[in-house]
Each structure stands twice: as C-alpha cells, then as structure tokens.
C-alpha positions in Angstrom: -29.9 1.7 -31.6 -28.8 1.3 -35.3 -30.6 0.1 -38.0 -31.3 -3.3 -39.4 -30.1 -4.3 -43.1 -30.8 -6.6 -45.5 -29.1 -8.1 -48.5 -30.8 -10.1 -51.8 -27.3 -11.3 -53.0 -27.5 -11.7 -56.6 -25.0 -12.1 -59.7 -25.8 -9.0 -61.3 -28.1 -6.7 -58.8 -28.4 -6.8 -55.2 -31.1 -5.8 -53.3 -30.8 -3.7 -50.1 -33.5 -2.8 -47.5 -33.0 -1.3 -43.9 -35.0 -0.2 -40.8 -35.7 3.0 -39.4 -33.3 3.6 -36.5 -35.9 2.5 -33.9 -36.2 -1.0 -36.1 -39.7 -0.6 -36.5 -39.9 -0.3 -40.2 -38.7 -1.8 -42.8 -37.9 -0.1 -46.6 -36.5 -0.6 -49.4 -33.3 1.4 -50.4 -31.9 0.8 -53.2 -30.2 -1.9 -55.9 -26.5 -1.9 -56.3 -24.6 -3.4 -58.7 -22.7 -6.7 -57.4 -19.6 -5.7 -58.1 -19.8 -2.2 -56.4 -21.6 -3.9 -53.3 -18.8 -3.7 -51.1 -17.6 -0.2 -51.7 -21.4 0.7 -51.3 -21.8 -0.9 -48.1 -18.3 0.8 -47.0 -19.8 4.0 -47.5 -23.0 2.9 -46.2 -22.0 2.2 -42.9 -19.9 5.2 -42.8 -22.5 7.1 -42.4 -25.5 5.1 -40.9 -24.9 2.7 -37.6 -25.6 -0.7 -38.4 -26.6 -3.3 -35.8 -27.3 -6.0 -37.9 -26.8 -7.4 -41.6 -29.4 -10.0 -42.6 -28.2 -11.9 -45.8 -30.5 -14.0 -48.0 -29.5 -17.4 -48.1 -30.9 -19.4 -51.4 -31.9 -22.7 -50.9 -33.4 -25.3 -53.5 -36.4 -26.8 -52.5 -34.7 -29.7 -50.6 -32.6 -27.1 -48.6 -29.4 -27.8 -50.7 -27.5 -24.5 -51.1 -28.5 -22.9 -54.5 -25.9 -22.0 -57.4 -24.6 -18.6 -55.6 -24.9 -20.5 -52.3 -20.6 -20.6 -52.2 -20.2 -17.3 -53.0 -22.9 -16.0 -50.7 -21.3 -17.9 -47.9 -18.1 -16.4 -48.9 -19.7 -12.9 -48.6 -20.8 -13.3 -45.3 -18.2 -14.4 -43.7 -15.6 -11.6 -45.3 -18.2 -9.5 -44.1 -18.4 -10.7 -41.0 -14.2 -10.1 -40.3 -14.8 -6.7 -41.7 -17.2 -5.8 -39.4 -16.6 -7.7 -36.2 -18.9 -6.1 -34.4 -21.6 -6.3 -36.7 -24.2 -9.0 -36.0 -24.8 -10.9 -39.4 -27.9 -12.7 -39.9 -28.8 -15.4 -42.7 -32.6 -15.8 -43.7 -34.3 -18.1 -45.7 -35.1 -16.4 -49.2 -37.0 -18.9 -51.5 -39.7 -17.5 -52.7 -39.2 -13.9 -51.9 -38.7 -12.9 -55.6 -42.1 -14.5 -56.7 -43.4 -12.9 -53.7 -41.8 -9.1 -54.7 -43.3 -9.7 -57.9 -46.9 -10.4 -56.9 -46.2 -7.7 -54.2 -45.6 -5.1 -57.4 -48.9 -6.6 -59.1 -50.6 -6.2 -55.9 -49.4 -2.4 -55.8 -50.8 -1.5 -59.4 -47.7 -1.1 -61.4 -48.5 -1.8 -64.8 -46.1 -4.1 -67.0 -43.7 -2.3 -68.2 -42.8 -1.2 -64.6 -42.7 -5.1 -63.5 -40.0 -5.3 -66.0 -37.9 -3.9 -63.5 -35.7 -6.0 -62.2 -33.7 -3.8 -59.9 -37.0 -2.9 -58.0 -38.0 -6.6 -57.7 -34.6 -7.1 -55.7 -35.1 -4.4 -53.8 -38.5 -5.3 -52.7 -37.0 -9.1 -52.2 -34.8 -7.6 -50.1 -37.3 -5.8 -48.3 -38.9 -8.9 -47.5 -36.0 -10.7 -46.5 -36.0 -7.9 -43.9 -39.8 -8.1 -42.4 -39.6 -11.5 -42.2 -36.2 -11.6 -40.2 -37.9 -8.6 -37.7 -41.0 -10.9 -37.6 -39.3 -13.9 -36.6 -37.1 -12.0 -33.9 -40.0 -10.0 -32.4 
C-alpha cells in the first residue's frame, strides 16, 4: 500500500502533506517552491510509492474556479499523463488556509511564527489531506 499525497497549489509556495504507508495518518511535509514542484515531486516519488495525489481545487464562493483555477487544472492533468498509474484526486480547498491559520493559533505559536507562510501551506495542505481520507473512509 503507498502513501496518500496532498497538494495546496499556490503561485509562490505549495504545500505538501502525505500519509503514513498504512494511510492512517496524515502529516505535513514540507513547502516547495512552485517552480521546483515538479522536479520535487520527481524525486519524491522516486523514492516513496505513491497511490494517490489529492490536489486542492480553489473555488469562489459560488463554485466558479478561482484565479489559479486554469493553471491548477493544467497541473493535474500533466500530472495525471506523467503518472498514469497514479490515482489523482481534486478536493475542495476553500477555507483551508483560514482554517491552517486558526489551527497554528490553536497550537500556541506566537505571532511572529504565524507569519509563516510556508507553514500555513503546509498545514493547508495537511488539511486538504484529512479531509479527502475522511470523506473516502
């Protein structure tokens, strides 16, 4: 069984989170730059088996595709005829940077440590990923 993944696409930053092998847990991993996402996730998967990719989809509130909406899309699917055998996933992901934030509140970190963008994508991201094994379980 391979692990679960899970992207917060962004312009800048993107968020990754996976499972434990078993798929019971989910954790954040790291924040990659944009434009070195696709090497990363090269290497990645090199090296860990992948079962699944679960890639935040932005909507607006009246489920219109967001700004990166296109070039999300555009991900996915290169993605998805890179790795054929790769299952990828799309997951609603409004909200989930509010909700990282409040998360890092919740966990104590003072303000200065909230500044931190990278870690709010990653915890986005880890989101993103216990919702998806919440919704399949």
């Amino acid at each position: 069984m391979g692990r679960i993944m899970a992207i917060d696409y962004g312009k800048k930053r993107t968020g990754i989170a996976v499972t434990d092998p078993l798929q019971i847990i989910a954790s954040g991993l790291c924040t990659v730059p944009t434009w070195e996402l696709n090497k990363w996730l090269e290497d990645y998967m090199l090296q860990e088996d992948i079962d699944t990719i679960v890639i935040g989809e932005p909507k607006q509130m009246d489920y219109t595709d967001s700004e990166l909406g296109g070039v999300i899309n555009a991900f996915a699917k290169a993605l998805q005829i890179k790795n054929p055998a790769i299952k990828i996933e799309r997951m609603d992901e409004r909200f989930t940077s509010k909700m990282a934030f409040q998360t890092m509140i919740d966990s104590g970190l003072n303000k200065k440590q909230r500044r931190n963008k990278a870690l709010v994508d990653e915890i986005a991201a880890t989101i993103i990923l216990q919702s998806y094994m919440d919704r399949i379980r």
